[in-house]
C-alpha positions as CSV (number, residue, x, y, z in Angstrom):
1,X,9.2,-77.1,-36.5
2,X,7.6,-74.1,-35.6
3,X,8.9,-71.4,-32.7
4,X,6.4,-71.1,-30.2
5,X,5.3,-67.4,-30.3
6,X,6.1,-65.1,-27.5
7,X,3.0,-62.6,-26.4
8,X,4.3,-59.5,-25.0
9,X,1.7,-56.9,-22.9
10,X,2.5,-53.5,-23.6
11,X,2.6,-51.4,-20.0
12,X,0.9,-48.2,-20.4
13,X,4.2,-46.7,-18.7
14,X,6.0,-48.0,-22.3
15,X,3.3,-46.6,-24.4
16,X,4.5,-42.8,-22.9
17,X,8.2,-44.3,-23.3
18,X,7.1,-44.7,-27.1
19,X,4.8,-41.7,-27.9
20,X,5.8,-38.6,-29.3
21,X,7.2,-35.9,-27.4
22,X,7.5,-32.3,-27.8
23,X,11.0,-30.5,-28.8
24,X,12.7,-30.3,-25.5
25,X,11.8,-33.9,-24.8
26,X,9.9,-34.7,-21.5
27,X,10.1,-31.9,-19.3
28,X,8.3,-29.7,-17.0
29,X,6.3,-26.2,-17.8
30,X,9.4,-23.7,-16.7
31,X,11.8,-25.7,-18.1
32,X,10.1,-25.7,-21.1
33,X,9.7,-21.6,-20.4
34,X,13.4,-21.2,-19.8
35,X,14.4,-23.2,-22.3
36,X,12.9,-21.0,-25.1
37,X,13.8,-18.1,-23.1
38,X,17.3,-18.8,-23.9
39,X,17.0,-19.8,-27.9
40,X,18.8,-17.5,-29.8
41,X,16.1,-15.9,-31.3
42,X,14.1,-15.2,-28.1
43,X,17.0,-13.5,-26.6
44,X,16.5,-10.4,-28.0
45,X,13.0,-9.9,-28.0
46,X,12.9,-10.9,-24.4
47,X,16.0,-8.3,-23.9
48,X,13.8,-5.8,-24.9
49,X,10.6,-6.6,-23.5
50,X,12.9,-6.4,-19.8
51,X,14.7,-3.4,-20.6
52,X,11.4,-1.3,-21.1
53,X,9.8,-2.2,-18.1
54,X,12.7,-2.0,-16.6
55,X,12.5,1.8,-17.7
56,X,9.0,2.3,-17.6
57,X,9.6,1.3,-13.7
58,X,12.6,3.6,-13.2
59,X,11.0,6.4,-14.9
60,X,7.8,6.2,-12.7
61,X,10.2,6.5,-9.5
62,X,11.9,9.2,-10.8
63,X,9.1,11.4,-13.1
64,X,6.8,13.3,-11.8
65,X,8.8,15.4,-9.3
66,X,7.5,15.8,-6.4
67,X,8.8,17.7,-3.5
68,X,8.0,17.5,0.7
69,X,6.1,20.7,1.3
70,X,4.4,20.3,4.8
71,X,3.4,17.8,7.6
72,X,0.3,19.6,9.7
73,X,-0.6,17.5,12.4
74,X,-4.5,17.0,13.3
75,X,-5.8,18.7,16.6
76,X,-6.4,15.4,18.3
77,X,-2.9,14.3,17.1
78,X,-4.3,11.3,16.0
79,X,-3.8,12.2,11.7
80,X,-1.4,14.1,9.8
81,X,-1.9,15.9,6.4
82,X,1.4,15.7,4.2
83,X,1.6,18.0,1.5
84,X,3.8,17.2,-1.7
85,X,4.7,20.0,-4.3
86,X,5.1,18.3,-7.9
87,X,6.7,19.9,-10.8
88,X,5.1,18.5,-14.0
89,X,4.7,20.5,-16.6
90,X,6.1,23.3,-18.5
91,X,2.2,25.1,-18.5
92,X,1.5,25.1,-14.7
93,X,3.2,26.1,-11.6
94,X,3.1,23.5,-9.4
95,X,0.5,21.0,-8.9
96,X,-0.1,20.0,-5.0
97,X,-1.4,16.4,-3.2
98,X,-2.6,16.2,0.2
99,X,-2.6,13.0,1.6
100,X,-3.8,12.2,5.3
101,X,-1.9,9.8,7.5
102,X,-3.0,8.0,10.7
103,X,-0.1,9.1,13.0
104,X,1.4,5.7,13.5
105,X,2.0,5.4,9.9
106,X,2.8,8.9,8.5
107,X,6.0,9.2,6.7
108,X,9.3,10.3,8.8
109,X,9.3,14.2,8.5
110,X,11.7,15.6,5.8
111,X,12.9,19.3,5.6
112,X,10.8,21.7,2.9
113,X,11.7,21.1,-0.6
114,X,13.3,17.7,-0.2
115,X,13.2,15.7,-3.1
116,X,10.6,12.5,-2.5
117,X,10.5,9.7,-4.3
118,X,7.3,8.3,-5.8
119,X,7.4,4.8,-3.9
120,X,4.3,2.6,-3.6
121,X,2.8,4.7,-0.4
122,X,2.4,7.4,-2.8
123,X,0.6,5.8,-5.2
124,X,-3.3,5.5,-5.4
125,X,-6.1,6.5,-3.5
126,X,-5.1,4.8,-0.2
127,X,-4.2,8.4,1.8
128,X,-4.9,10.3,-1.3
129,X,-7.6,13.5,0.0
130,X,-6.4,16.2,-2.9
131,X,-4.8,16.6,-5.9
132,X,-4.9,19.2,-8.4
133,X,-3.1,22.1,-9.9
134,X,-4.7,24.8,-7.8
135,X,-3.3,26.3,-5.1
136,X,-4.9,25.2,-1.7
137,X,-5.2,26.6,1.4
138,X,-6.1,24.0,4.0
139,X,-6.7,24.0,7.9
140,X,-8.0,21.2,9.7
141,X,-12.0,22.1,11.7
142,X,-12.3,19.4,14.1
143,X,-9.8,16.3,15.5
144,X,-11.3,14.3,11.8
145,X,-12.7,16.9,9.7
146,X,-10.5,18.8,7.1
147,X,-11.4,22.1,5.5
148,X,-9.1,22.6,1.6
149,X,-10.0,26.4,0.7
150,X,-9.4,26.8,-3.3
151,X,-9.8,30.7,-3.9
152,X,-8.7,30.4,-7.8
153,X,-10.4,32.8,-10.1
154,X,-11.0,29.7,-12.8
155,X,-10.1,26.5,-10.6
156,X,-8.6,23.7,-12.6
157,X,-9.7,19.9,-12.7
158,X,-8.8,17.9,-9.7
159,X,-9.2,14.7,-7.7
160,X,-11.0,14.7,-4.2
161,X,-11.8,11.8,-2.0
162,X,-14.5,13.7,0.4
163,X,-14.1,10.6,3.2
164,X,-11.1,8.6,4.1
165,X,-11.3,5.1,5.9
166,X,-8.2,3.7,7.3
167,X,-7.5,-0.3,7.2
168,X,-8.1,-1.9,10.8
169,X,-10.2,1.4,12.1
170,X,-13.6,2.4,12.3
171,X,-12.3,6.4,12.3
172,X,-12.8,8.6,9.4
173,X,-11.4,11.7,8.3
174,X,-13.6,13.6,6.3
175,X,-12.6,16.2,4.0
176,X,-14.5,19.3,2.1
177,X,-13.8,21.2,-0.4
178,X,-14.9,25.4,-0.7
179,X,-14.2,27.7,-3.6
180,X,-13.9,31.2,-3.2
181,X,-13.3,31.8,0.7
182,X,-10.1,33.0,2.5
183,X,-9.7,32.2,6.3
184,X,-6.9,34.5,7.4
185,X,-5.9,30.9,9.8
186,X,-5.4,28.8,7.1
187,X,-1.9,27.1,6.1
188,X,-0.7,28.0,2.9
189,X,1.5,24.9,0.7
């Protein structure tokens, strides 16, 4: 006598149960990350990879020197110019940025020479006016206009940004440039 046969559906939920899976079995995308992060032979390579940007980030905080020069308020005491003094190179004296501030957001004051740390408000073009390797001599001509004299025989490359917009205001500071002209009023870095 024969057994009656037994038909049995296969689920699609026991077709995953059955199907191949990858090395670290079933699991999710960062444990999958972390779990090759700490294989033997990633350890290093990943060691490594952290410990340069790790230095690359320290190094930028730290390289170029830069020192707190000046803080020259605006006439309408609504800006401020700061004025930091870097030490770069071996070639040049100094190299100078001028960076312009609404007042509510300048930087606390530090005493001349004061060692400043190149932290993210330093960085880019956000209150960047001037920067450059010659020497400036700077006043400010109205409550929003700035006037940067550079009286160098053979001036040097720089960076200018001629008009400065501010997040969350319609003000703007705007800023020349003029080469060969001394104004006996002017502030000297």
């Amino acid at each position: 006598m024969q057994q009656p046969v037994k038909v049995m559906h296969v689920t699609a939920s026991a077709k995953r149960k059955c199907a191949p899976t990858s090395p670290f079995g079933r699991m999710r995308a960062s444990a999958v990350i972390v779990g090759l992060l700490f294989r033997r032979r990633m350890i290093v390579p990943v060691g490594v990879a952290l410990t340069i940007a790790l230095s690359v980030y320290a190094i930028s905080l730290a390289w170029p020197v830069y020192s707190w020069d000046l803080r020259l308020p605006s006439p309408g005491g609504r800006y401020n110019l700061v004025v930091l003094r870097g030490d770069t190179a071996a070639f040049a004296d100094f190299s100078y940025r001028m960076y312009v501030f609404p007042r509510t957001s300048t930087p606390s004051d530090q005493k001349k020479d004061s060692r400043v740390w190149f932290t993210p408000i330093w960085w880019g073009k956000a209150h960047l006016v001037y920067s450059g390797f010659n020497y400036p001599t700077f006043r400010w001509t109205g409550t929003n206009a700035l006037e940067i004299d550079l009286n160098d025989l053979h001036p040097e490359p720089f960076q200018f940004e001629p008009v400065k917009r501010f997040r969350g205001s319609a003000d703007t500071v705007v800023t020349s440039v003029v080469f060969g002209k001394e104004v006996p009023g002017n502030v000297f870095p």
